[in-house]
Biotite code that builds the C-alpha atoms (Angstrom):
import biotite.structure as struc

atoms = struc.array([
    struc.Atom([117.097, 110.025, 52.018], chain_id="A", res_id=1, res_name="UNK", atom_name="CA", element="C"),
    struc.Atom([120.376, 108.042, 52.219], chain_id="A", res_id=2, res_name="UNK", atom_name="CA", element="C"),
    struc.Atom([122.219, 107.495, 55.552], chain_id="A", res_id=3, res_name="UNK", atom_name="CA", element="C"),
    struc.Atom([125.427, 108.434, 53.939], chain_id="A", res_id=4, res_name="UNK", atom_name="CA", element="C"),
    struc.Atom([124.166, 111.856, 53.039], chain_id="A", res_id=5, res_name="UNK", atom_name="CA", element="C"),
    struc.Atom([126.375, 114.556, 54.291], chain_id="A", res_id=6, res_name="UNK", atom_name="CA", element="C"),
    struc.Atom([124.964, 117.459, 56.205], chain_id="A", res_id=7, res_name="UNK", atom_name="CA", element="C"),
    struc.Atom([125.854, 120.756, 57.160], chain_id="A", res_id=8, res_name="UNK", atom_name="CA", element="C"),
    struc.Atom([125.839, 122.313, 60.728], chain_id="A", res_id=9, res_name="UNK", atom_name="CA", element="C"),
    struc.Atom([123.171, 124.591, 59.559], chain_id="A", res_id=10, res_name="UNK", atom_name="CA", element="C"),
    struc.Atom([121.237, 121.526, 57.825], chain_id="A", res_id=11, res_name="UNK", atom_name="CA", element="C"),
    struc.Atom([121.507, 119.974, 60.985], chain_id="A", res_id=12, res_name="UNK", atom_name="CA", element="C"),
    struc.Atom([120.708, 123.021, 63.572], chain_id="A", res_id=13, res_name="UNK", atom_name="CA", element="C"),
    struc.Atom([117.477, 123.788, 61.053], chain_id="A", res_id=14, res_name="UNK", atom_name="CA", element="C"),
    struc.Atom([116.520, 119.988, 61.385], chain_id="A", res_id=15, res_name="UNK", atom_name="CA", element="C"),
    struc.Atom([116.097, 120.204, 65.523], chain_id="A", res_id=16, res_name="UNK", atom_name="CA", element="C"),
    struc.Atom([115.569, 124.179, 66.008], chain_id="A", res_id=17, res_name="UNK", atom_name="CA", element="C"),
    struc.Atom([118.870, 124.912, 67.847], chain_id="A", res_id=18, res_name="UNK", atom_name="CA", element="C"),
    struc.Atom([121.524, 126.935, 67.219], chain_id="A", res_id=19, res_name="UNK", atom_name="CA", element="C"),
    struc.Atom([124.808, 125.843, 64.730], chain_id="A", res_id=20, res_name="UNK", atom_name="CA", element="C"),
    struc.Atom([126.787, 126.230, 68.088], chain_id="A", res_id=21, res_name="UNK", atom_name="CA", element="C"),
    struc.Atom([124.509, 123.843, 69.947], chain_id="A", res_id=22, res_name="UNK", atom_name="CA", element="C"),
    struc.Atom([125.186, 121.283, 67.145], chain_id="A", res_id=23, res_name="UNK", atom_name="CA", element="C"),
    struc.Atom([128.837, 122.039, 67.530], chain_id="A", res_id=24, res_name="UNK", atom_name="CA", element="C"),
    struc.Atom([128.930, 121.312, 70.722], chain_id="A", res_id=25, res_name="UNK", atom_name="CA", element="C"),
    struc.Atom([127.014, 118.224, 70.394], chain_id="A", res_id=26, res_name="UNK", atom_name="CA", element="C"),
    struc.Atom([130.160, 117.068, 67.935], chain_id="A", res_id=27, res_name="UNK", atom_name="CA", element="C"),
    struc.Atom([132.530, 118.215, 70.301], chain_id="A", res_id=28, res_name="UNK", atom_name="CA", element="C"),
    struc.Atom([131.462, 116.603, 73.297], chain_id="A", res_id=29, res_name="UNK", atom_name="CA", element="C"),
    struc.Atom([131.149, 113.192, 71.278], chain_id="A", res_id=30, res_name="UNK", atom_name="CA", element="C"),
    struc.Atom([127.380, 112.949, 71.348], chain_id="A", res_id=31, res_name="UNK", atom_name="CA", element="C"),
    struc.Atom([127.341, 113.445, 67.123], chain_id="A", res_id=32, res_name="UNK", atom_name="CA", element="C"),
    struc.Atom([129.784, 112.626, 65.732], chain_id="A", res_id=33, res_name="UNK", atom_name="CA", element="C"),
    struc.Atom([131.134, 114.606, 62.827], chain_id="A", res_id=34, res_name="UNK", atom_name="CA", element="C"),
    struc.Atom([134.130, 115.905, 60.707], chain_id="A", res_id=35, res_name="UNK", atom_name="CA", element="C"),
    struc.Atom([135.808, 118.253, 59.805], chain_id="A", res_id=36, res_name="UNK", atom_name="CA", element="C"),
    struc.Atom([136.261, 119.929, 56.148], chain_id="A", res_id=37, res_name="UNK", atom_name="CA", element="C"),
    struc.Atom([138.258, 122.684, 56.274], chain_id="A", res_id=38, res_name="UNK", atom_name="CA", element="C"),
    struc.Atom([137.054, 125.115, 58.998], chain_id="A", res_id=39, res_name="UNK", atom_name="CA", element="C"),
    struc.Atom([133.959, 123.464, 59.092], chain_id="A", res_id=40, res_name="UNK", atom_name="CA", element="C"),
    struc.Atom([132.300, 120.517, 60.490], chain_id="A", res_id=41, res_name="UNK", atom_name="CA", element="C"),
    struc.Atom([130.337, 117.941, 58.246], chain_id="A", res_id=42, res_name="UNK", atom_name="CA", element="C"),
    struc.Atom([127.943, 115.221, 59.157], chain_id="A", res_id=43, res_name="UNK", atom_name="CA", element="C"),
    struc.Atom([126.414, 112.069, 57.988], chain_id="A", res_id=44, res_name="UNK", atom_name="CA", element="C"),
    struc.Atom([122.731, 111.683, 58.443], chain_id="A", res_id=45, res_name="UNK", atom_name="CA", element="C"),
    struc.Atom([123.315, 108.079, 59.485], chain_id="A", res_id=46, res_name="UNK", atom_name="CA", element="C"),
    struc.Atom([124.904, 109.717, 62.833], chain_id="A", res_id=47, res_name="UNK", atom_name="CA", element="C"),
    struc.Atom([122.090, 111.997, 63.013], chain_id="A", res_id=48, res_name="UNK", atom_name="CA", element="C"),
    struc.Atom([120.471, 108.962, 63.498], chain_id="A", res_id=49, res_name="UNK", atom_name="CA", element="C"),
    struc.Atom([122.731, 107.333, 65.788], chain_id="A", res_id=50, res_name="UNK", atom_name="CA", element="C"),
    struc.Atom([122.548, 110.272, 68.057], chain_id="A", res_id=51, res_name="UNK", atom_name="CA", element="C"),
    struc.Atom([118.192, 110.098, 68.047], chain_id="A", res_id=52, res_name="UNK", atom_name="CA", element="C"),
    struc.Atom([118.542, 106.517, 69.071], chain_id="A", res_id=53, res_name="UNK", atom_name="CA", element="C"),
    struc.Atom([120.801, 107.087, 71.397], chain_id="A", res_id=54, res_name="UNK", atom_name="CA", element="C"),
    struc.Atom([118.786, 109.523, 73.168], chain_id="A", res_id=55, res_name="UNK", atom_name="CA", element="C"),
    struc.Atom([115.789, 107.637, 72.799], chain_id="A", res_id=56, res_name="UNK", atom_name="CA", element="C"),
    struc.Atom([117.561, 104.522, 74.932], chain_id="A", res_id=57, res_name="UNK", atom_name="CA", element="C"),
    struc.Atom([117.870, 106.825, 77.754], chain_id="A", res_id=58, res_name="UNK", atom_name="CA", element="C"),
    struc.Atom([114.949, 107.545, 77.670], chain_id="A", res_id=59, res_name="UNK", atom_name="CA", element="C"),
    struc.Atom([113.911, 104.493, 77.650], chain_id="A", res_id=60, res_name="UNK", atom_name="CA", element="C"),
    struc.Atom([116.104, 103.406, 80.231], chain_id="A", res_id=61, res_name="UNK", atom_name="CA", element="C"),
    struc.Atom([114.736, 106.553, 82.130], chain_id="A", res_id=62, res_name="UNK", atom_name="CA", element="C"),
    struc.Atom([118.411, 107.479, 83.252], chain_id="A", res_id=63, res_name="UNK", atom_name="CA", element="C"),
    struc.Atom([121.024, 109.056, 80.586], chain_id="A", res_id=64, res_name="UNK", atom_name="CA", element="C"),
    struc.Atom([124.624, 107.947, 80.897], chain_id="A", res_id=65, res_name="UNK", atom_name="CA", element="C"),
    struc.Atom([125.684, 111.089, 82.112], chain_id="A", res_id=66, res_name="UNK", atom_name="CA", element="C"),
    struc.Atom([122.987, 110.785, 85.359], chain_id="A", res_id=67, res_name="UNK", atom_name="CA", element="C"),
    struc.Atom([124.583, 107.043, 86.006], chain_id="A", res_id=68, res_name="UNK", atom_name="CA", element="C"),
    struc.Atom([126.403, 108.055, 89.087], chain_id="A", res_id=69, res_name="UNK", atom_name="CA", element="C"),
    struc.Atom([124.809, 110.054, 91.361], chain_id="A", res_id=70, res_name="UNK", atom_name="CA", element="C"),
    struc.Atom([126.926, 113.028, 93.116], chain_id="A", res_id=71, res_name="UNK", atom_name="CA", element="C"),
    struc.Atom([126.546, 112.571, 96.784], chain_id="A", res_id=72, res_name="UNK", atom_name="CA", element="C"),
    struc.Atom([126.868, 116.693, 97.157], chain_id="A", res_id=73, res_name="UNK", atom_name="CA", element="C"),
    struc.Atom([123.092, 116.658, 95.755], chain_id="A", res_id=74, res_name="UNK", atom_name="CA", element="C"),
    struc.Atom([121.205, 115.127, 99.431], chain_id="A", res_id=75, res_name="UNK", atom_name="CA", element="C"),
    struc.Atom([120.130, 112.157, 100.575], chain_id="A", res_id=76, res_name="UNK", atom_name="CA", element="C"),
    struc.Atom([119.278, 109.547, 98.233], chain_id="A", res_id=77, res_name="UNK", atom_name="CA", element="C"),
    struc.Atom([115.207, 110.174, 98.368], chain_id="A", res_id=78, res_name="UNK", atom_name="CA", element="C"),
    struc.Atom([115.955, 113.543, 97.790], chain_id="A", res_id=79, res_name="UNK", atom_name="CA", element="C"),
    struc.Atom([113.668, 116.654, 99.092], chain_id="A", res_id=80, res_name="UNK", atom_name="CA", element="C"),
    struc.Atom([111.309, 114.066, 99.635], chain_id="A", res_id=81, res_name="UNK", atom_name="CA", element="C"),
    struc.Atom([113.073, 112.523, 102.826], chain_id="A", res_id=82, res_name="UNK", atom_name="CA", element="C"),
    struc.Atom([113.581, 115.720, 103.922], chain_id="A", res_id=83, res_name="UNK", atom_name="CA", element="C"),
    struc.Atom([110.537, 116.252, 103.801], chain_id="A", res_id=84, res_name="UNK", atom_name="CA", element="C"),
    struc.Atom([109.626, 113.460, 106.260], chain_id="A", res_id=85, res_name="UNK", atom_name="CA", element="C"),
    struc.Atom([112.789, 113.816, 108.428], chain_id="A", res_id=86, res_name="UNK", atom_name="CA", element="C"),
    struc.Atom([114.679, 110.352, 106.563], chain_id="A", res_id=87, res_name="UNK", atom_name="CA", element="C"),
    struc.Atom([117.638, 112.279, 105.761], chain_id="A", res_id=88, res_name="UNK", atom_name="CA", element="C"),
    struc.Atom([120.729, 112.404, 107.378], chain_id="A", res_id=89, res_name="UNK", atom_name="CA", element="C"),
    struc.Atom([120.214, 116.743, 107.354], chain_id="A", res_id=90, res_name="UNK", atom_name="CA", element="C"),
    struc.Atom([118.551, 118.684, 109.676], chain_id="A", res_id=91, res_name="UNK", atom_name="CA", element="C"),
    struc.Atom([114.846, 118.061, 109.349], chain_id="A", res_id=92, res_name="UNK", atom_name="CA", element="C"),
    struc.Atom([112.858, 120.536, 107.506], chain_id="A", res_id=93, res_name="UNK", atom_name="CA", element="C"),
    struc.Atom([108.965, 121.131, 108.265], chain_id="A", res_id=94, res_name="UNK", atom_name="CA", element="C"),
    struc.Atom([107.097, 122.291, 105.639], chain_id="A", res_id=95, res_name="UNK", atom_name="CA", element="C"),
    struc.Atom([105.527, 126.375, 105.563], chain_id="A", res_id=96, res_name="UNK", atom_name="CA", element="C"),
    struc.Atom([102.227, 126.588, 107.241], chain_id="A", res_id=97, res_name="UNK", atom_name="CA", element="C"),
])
């Protein structure tokens, strides 16, 4: 199969067992790119591919772009686990006997 073969939303949705509207909001929020013909949204299985290695970098990488900045609202930096042991700057929490 050719990298310049042009898929379908449905082609596409069939191909990782979501939805059409998950793969149309994968296109819309930039992580596949695709365009439109019409009313409907065509794709190129060379950005199929693009998309797989994408995700399989983070992976790699073990944190995704979208996790690169960490939201201080979430805890302390160790997370639960300082809690846990009274390093965070919360109240200390003791775990159920």
């Amino acid at each position: 199969m050719a990298d310049d073969d042009i898929l379908t939303v449905a082609e596409v949705a069939a191909q990782f067992r979501v939805t059409p509207q998950t793969v149309r909001s994968w296109i819309e929020s930039g992580k596949l790119k695709g365009g439109r013909v019409g009313k409907a949204y065509r794709i190129l299985r060379g950005d199929v591919y693009a998309m797989l290695e994408t995700a399989a970098s983070e992976r790699r990488t073990g944190e995704p772009e979208v996790w690169a900045e960490r939201d201080s609202s979430l805890g302390p930096p160790g997370g639960a686990s300082e809690l846990w042991a009274g390093g965070g700057s919360g109240p200390v929490l003791t775990p159920p006997r």
